[in-house]
PDB file of N, CA, C and O in Angstrom:
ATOM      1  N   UNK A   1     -47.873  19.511-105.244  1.00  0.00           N
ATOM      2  CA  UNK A   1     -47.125  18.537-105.997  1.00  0.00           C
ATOM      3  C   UNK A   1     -46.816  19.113-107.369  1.00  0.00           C
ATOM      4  O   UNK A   1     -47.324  20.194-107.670  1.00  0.00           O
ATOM      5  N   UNK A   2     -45.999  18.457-108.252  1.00  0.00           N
ATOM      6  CA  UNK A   2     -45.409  18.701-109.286  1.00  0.00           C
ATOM      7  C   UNK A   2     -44.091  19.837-109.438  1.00  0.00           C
ATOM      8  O   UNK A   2     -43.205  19.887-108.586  1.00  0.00           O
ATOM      9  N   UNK A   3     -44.107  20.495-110.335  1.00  0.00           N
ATOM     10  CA  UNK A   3     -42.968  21.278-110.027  1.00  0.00           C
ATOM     11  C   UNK A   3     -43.370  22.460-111.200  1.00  0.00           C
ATOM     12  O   UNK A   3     -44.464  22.936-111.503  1.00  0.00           O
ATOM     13  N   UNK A   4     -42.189  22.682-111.647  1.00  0.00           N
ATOM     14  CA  UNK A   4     -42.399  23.611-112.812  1.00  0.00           C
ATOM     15  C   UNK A   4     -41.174  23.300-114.250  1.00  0.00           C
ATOM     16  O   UNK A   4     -39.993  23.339-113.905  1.00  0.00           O
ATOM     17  N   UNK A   5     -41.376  23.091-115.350  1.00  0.00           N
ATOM     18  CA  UNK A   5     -40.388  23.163-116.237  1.00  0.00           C
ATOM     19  C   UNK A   5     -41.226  23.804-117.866  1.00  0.00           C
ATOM     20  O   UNK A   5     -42.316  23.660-118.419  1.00  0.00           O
ATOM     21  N   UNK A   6     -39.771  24.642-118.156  1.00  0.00           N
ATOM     22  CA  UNK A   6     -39.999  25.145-119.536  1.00  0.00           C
ATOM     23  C   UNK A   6     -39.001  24.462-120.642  1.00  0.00           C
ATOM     24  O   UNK A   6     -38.009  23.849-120.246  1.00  0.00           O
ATOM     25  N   UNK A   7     -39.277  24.579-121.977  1.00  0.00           N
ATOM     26  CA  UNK A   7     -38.504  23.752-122.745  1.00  0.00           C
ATOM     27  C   UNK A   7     -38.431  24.636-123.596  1.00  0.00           C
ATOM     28  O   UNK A   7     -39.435  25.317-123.800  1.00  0.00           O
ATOM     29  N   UNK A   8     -37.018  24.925-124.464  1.00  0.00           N
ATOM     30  CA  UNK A   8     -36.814  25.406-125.305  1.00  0.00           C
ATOM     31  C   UNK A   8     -36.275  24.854-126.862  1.00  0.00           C
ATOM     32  O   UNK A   8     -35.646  23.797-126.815  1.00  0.00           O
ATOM     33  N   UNK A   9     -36.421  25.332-127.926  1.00  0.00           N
ATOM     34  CA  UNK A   9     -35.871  24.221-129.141  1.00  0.00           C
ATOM     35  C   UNK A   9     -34.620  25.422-130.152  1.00  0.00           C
ATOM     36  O   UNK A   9     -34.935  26.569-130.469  1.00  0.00           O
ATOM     37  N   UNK A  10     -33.708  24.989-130.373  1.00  0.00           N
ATOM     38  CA  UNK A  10     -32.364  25.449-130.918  1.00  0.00           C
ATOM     39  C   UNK A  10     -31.582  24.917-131.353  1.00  0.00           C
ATOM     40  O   UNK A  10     -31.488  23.766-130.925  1.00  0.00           O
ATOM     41  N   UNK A  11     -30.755  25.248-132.210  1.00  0.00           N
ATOM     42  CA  UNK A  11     -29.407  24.530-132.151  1.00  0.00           C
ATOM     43  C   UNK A  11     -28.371  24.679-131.357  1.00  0.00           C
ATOM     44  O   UNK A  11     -27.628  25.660-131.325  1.00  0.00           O
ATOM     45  N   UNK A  12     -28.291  23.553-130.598  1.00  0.00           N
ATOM     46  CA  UNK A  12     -27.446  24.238-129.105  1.00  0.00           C
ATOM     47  C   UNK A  12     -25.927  23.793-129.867  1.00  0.00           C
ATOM     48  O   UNK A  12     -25.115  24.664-129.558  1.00  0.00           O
ATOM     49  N   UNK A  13     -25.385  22.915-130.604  1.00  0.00           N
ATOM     50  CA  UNK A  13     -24.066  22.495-130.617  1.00  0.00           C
ATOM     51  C   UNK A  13     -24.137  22.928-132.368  1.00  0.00           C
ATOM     52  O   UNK A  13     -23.096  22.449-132.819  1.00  0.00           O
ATOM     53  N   UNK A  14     -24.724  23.458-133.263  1.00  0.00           N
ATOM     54  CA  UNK A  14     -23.912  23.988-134.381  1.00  0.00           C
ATOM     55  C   UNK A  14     -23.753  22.757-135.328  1.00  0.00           C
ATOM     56  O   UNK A  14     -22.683  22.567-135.906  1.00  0.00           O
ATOM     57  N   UNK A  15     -24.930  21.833-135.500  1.00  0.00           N
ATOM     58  CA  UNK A  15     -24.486  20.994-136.298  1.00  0.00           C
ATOM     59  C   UNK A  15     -26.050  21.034-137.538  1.00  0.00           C
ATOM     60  O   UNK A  15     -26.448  20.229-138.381  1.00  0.00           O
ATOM     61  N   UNK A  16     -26.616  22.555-137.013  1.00  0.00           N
ATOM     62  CA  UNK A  16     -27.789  22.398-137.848  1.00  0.00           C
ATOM     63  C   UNK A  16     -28.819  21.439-137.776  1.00  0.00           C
ATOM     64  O   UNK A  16     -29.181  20.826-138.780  1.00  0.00           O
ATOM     65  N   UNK A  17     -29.339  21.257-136.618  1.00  0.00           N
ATOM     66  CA  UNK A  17     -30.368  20.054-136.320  1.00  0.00           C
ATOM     67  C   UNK A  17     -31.230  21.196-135.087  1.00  0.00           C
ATOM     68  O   UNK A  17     -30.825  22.336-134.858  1.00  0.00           O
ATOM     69  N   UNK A  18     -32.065  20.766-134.633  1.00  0.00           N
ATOM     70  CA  UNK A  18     -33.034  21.295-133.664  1.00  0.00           C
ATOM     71  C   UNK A  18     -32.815  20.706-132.781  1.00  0.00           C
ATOM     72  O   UNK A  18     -33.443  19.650-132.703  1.00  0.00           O
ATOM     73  N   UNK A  19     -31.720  21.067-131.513  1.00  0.00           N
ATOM     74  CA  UNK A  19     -32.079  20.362-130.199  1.00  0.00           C
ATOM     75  C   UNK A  19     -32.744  20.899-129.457  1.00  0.00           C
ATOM     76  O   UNK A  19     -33.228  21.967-129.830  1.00  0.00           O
ATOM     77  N   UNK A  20     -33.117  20.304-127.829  1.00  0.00           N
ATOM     78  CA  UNK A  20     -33.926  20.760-127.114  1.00  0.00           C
ATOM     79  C   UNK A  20     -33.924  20.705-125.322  1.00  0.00           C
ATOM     80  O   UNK A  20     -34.095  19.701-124.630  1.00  0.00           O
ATOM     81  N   UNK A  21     -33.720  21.863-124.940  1.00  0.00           N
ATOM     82  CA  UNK A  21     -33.152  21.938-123.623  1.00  0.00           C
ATOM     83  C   UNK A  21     -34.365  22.416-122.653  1.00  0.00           C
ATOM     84  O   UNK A  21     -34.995  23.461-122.817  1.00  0.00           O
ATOM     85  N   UNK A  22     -34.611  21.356-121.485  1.00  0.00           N
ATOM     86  CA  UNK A  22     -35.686  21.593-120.630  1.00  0.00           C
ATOM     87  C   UNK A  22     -34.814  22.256-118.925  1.00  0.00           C
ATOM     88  O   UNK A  22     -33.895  21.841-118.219  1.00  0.00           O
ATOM     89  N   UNK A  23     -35.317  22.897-118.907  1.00  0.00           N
ATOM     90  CA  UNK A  23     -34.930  23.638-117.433  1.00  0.00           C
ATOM     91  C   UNK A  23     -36.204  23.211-116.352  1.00  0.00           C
ATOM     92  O   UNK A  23     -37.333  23.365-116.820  1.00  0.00           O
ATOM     93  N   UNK A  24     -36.131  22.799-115.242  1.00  0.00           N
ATOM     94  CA  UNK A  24     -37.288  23.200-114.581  1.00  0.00           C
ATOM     95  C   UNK A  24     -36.515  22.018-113.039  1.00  0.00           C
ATOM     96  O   UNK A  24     -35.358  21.699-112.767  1.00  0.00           O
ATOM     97  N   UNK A  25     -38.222  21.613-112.209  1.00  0.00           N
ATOM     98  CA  UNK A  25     -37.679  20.669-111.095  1.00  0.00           C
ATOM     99  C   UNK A  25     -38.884  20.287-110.966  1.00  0.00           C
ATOM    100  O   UNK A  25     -39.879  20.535-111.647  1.00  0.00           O
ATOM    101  N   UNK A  26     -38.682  19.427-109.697  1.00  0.00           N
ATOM    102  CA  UNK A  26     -39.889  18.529-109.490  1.00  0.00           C
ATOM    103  C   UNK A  26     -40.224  18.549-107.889  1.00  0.00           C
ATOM    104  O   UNK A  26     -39.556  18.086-106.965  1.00  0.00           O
ATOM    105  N   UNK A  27     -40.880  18.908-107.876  1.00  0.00           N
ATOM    106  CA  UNK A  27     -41.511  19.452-106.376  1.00  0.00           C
ATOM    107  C   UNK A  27     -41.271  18.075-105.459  1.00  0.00           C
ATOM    108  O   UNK A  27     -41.635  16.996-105.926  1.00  0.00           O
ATOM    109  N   UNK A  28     -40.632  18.146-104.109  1.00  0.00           N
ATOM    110  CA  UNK A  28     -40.681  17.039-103.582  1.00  0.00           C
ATOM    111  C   UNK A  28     -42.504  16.125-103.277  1.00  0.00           C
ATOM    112  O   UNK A  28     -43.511  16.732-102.914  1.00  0.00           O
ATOM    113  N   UNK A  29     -42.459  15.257-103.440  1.00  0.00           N
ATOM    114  CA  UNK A  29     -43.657  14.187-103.130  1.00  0.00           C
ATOM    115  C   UNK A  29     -44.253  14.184-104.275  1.00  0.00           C
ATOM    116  O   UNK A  29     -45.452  14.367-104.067  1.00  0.00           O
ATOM    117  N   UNK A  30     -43.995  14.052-105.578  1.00  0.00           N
ATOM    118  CA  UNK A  30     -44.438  14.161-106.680  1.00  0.00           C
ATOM    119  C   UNK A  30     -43.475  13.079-107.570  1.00  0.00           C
ATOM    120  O   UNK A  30     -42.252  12.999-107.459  1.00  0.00           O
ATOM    121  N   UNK A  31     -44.222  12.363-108.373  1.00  0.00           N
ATOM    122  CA  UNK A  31     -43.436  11.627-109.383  1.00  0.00           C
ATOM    123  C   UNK A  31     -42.757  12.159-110.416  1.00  0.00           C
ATOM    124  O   UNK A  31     -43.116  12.628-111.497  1.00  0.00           O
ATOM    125  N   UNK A  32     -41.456  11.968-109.770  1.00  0.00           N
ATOM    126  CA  UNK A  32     -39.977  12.447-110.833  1.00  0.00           C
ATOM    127  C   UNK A  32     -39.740  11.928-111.724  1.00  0.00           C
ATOM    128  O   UNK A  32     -39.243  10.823-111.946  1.00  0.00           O
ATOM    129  N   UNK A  33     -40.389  13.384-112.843  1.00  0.00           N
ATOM    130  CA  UNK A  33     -40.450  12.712-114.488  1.00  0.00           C
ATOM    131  C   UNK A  33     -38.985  13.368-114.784  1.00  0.00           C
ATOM    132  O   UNK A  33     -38.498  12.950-115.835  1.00  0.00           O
ATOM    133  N   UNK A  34     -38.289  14.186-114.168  1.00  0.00           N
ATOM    134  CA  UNK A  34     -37.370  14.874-114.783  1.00  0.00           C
ATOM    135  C   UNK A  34     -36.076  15.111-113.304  1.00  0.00           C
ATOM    136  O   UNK A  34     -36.617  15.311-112.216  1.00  0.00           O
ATOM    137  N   UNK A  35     -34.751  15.087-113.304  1.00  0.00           N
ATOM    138  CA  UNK A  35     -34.131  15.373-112.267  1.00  0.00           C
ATOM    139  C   UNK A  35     -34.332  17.217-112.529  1.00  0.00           C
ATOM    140  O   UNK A  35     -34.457  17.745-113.634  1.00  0.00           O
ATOM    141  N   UNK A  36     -34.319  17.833-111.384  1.00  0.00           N
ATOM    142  CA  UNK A  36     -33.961  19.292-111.588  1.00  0.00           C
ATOM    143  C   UNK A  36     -32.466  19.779-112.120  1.00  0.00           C
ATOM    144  O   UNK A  36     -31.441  19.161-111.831  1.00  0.00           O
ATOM    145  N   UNK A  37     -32.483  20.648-112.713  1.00  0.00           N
ATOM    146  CA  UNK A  37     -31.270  21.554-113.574  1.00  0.00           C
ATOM    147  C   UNK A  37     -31.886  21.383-114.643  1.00  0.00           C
ATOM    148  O   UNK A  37     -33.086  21.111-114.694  1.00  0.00           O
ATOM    149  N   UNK A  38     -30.864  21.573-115.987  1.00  0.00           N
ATOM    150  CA  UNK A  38     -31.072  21.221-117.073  1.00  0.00           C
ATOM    151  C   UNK A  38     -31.200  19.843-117.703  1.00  0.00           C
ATOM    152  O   UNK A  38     -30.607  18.912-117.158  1.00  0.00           O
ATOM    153  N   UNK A  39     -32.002  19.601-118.927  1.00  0.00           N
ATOM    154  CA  UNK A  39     -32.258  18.282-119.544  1.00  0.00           C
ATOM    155  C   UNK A  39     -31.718  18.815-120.994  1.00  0.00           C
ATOM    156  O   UNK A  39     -32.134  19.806-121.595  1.00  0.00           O
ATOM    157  N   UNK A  40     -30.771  17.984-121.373  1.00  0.00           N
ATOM    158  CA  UNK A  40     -30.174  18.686-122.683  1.00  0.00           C
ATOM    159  C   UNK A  40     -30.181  17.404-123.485  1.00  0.00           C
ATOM    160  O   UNK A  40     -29.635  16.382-123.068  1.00  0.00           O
ATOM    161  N   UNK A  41     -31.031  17.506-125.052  1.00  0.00           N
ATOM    162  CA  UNK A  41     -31.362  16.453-126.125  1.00  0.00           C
ATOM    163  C   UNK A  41     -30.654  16.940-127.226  1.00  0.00           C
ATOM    164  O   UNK A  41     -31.148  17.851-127.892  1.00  0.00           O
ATOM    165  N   UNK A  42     -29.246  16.324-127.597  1.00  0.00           N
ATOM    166  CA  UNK A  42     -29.101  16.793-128.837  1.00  0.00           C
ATOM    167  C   UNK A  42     -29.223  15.519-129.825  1.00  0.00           C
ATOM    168  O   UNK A  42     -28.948  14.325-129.709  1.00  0.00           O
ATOM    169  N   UNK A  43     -29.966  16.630-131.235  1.00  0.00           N
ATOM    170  CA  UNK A  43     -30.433  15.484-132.238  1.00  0.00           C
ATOM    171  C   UNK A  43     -29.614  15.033-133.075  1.00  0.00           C
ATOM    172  O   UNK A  43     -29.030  15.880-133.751  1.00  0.00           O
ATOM    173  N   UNK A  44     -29.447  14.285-133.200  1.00  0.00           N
ATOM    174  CA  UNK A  44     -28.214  13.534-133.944  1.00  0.00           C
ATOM    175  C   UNK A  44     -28.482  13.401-135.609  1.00  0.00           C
ATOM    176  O   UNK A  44     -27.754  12.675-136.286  1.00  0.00           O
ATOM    177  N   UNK A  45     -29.398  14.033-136.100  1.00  0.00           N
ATOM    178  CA  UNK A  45     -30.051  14.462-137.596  1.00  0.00           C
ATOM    179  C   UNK A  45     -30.495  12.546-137.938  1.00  0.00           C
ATOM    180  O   UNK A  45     -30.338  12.241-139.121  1.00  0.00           O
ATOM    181  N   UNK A  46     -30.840  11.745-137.297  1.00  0.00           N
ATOM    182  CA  UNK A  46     -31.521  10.546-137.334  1.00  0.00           C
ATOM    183  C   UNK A  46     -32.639  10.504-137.044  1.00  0.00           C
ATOM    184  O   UNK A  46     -33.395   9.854-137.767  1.00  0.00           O
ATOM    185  N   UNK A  47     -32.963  10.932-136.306  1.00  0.00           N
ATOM    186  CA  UNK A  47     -34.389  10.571-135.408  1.00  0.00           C
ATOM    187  C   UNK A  47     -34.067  10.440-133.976  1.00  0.00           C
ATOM    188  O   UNK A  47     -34.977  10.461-133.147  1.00  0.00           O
ATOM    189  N   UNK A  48     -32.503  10.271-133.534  1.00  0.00           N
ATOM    190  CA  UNK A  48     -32.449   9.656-132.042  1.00  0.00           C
ATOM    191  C   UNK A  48     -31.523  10.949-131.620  1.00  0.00           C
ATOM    192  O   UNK A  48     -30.749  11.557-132.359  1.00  0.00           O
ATOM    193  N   UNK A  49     -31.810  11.208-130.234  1.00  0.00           N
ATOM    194  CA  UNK A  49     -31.222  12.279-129.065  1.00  0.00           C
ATOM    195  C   UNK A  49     -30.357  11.620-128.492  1.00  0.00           C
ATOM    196  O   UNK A  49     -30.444  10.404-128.322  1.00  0.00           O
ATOM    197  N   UNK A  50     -29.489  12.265-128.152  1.00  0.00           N
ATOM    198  CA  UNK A  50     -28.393  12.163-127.049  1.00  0.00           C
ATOM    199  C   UNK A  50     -28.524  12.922-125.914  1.00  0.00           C
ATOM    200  O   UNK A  50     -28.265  14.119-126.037  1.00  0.00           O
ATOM    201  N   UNK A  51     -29.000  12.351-124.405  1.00  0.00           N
ATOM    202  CA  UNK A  51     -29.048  12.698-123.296  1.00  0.00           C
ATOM    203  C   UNK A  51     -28.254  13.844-122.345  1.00  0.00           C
ATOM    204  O   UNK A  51     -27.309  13.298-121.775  1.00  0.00           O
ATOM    205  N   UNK A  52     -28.317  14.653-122.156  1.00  0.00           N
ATOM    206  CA  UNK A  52     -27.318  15.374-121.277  1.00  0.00           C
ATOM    207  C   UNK A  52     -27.795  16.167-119.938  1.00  0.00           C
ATOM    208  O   UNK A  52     -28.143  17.325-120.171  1.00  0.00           O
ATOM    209  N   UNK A  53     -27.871  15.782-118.659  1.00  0.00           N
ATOM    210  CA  UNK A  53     -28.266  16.309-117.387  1.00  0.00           C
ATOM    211  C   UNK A  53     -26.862  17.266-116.683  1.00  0.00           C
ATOM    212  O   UNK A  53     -25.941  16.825-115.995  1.00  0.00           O
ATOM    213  N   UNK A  54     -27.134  18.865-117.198  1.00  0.00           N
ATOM    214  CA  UNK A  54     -26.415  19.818-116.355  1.00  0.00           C
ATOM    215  C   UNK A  54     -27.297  20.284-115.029  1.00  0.00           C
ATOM    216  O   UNK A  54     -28.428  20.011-114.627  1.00  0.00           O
ATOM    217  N   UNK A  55     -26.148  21.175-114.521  1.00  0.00           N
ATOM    218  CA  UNK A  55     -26.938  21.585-113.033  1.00  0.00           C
ATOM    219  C   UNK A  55     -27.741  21.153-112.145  1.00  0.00           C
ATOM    220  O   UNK A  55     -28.620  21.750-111.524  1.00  0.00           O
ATOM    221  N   UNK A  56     -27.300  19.754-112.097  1.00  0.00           N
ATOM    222  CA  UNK A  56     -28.450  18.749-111.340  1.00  0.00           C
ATOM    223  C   UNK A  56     -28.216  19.345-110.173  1.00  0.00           C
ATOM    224  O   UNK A  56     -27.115  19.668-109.727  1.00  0.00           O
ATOM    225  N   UNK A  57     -29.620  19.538-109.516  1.00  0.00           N
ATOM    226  CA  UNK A  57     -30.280  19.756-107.885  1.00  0.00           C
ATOM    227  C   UNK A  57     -30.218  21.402-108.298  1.00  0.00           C
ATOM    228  O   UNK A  57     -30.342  22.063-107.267  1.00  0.00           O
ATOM    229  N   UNK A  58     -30.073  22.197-109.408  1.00  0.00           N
ATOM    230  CA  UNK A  58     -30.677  23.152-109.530  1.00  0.00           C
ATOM    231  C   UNK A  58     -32.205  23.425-109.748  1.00  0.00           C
ATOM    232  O   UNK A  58     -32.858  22.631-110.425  1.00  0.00           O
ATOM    233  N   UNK A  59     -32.876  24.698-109.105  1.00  0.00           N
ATOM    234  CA  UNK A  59     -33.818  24.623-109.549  1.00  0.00           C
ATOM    235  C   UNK A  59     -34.540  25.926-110.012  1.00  0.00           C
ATOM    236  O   UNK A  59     -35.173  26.814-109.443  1.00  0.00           O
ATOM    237  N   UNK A  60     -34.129  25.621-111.433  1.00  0.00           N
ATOM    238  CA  UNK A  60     -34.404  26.430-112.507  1.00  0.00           C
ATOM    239  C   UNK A  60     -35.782  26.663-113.117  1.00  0.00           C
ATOM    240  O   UNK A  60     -36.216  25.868-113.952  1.00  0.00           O
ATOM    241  N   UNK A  61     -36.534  27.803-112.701  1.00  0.00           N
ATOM    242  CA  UNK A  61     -37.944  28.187-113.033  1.00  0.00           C
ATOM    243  C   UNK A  61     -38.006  28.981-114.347  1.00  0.00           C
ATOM    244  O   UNK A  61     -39.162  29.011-114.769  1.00  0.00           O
ATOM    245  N   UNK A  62     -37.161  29.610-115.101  1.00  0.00           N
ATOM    246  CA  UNK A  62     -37.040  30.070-116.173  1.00  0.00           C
ATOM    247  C   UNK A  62     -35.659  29.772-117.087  1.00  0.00           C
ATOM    248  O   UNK A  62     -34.532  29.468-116.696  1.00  0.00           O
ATOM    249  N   UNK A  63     -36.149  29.964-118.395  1.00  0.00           N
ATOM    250  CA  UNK A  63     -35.137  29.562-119.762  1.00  0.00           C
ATOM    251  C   UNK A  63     -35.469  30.475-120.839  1.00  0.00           C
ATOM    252  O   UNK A  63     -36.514  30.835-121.381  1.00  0.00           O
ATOM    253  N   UNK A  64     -33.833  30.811-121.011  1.00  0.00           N
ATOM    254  CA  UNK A  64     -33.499  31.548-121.851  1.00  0.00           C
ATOM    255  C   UNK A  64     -32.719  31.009-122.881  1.00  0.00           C
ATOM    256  O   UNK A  64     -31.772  30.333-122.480  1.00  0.00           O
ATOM    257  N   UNK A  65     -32.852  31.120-124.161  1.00  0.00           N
ATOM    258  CA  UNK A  65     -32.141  30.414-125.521  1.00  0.00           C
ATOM    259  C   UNK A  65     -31.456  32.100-126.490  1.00  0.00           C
ATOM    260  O   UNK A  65     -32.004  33.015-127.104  1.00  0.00           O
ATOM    261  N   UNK A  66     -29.961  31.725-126.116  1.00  0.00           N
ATOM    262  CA  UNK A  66     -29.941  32.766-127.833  1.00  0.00           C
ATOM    263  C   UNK A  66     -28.329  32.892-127.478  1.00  0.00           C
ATOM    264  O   UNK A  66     -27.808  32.410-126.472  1.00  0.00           O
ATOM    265  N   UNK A  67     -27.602  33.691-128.583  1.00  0.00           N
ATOM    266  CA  UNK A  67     -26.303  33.508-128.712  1.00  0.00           C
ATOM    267  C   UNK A  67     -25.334  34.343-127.555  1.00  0.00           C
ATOM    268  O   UNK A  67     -24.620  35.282-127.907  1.00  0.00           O
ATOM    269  N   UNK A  68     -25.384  34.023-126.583  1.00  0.00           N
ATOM    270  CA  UNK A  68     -24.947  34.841-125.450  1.00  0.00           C
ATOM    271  C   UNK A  68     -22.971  35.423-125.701  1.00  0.00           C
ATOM    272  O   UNK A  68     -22.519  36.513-125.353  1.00  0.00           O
ATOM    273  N   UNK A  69     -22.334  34.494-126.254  1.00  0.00           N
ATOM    274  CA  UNK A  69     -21.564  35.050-126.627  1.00  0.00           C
ATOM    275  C   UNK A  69     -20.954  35.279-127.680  1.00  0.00           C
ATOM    276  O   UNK A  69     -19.786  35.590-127.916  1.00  0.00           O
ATOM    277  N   UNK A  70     -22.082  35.052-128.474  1.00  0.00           N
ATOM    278  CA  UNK A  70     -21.593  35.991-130.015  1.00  0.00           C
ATOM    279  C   UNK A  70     -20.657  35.138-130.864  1.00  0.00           C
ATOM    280  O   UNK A  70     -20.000  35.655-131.767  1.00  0.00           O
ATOM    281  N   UNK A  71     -20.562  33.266-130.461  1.00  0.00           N
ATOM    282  CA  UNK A  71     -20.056  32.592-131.208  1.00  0.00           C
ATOM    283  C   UNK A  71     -20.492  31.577-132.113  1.00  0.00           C
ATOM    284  O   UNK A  71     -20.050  30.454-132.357  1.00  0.00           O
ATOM    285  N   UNK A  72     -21.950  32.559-132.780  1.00  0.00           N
ATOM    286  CA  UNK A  72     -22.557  31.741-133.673  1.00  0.00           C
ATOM    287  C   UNK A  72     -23.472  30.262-133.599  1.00  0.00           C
ATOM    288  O   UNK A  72     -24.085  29.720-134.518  1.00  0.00           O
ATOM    289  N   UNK A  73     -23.314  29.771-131.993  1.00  0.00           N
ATOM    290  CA  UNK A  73     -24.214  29.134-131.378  1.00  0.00           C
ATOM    291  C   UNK A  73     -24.757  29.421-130.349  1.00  0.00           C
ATOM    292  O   UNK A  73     -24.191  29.849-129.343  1.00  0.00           O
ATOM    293  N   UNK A  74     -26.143  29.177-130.513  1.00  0.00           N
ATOM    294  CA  UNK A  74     -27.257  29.083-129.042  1.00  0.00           C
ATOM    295  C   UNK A  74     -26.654  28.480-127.908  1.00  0.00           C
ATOM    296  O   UNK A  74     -25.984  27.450-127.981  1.00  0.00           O
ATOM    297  N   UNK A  75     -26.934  29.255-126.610  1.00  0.00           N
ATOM    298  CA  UNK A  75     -26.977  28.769-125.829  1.00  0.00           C
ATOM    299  C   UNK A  75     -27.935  28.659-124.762  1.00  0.00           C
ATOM    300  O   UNK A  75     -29.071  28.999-125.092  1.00  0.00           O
ATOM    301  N   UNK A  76     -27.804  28.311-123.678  1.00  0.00           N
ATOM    302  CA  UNK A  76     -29.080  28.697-122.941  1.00  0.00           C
ATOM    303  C   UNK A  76     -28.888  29.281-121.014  1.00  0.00           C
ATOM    304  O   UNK A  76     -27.809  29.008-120.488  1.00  0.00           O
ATOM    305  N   UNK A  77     -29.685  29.837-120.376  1.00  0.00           N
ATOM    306  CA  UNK A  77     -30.030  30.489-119.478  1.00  0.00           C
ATOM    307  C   UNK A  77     -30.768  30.066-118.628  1.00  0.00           C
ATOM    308  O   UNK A  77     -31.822  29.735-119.172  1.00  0.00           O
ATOM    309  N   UNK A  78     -30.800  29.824-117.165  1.00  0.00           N
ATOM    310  CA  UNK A  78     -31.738  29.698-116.080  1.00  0.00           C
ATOM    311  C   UNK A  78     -31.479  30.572-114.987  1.00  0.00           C
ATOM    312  O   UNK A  78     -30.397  30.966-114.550  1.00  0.00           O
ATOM    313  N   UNK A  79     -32.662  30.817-114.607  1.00  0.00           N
ATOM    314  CA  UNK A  79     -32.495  31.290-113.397  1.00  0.00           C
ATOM    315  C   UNK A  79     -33.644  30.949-112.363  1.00  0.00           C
ATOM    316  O   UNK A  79     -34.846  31.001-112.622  1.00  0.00           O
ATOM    317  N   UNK A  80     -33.094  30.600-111.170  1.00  0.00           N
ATOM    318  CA  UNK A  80     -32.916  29.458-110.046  1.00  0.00           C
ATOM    319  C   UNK A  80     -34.189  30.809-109.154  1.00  0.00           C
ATOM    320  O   UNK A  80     -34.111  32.001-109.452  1.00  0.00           O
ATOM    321  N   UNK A  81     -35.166  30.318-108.179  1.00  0.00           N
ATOM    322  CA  UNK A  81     -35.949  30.938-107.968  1.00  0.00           C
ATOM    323  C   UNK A  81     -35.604  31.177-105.986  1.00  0.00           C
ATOM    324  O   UNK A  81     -34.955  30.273-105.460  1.00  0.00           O
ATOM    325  N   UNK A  82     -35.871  31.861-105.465  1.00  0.00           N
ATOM    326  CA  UNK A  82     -36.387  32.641-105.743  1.00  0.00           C
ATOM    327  C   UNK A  82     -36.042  34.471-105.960  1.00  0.00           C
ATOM    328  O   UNK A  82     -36.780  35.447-106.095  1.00  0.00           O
ATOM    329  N   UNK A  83     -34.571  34.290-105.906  1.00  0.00           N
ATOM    330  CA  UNK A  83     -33.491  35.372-106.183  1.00  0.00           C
ATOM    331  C   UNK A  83     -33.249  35.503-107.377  1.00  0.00           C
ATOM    332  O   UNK A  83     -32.543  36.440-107.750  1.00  0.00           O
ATOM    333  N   UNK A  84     -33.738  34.662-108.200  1.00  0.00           N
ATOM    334  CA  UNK A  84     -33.545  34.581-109.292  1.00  0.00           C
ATOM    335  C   UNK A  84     -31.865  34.550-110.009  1.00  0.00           C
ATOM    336  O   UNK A  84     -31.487  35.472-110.731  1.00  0.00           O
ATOM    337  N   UNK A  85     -31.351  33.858-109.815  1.00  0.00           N
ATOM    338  CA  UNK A  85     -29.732  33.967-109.596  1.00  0.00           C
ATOM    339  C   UNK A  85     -29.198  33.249-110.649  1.00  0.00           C
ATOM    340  O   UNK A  85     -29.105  32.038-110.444  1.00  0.00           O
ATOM    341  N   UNK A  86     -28.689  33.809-112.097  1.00  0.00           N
ATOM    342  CA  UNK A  86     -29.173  33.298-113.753  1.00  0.00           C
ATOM    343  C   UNK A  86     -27.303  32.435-113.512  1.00  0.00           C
ATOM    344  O   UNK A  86     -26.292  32.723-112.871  1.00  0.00           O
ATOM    345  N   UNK A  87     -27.771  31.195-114.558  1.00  0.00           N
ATOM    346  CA  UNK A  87     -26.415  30.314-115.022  1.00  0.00           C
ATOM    347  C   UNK A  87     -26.568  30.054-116.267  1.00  0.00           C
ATOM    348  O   UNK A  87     -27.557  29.537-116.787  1.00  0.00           O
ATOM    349  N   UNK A  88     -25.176  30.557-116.999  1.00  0.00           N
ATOM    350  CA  UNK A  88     -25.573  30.555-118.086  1.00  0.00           C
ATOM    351  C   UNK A  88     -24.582  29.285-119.005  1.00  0.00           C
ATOM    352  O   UNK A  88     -23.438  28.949-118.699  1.00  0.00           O
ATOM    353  N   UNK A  89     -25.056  28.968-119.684  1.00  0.00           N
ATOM    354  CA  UNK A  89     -24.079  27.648-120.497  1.00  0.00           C
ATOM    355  C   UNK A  89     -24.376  27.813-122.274  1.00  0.00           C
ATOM    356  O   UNK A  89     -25.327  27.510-122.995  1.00  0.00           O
ATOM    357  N   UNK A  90     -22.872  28.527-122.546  1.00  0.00           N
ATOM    358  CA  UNK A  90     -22.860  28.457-123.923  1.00  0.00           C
ATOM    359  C   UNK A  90     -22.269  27.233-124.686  1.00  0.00           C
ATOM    360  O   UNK A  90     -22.278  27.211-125.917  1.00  0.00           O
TER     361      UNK A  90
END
């Protein structure tokens, strides 16, 4: 039971705040705290997140955070197990 997820913290959208993007899944017969793909929180510099679920029914065992294409914002990286087969979203 359970699954596996990693979480990373960045500025994913460039507005100078710390958001925070969880990659991982949830093993079938286990209580689904999280859908699989990405879980994307951006902070709205209040106190409150804004929700965002990419790559749902992916299942992403590793995360990668950093400027993949060189346009001054973070982005982030998974790769799906067990080929390890990376998607990347800047």
């Amino acid at each position: 039971m359970g699954g596996q997820n990693e979480a990373a913290v960045a500025d994913l959208n460039g507005d100078g705040y710390p958001d925070l993007v969880i990659a991982g899944y949830t093993a079938l017969g286990s209580p689904v705290l999280m859908p699989s793909g990405f879980v994307v929180l951006l902070n709205d510099g209040f106190g409150g997140f804004s929700q965002y679920t990419l790559g749902a029914g992916n299942k992403y065992d590793s995360l990668a955070v950093a400027d993949f294409n060189a346009d001054g914002i973070s982005g982030y990286r998974g790769a799906e197990p067990p080929a390890a087969r990376p998607s990347i979203f800047s």
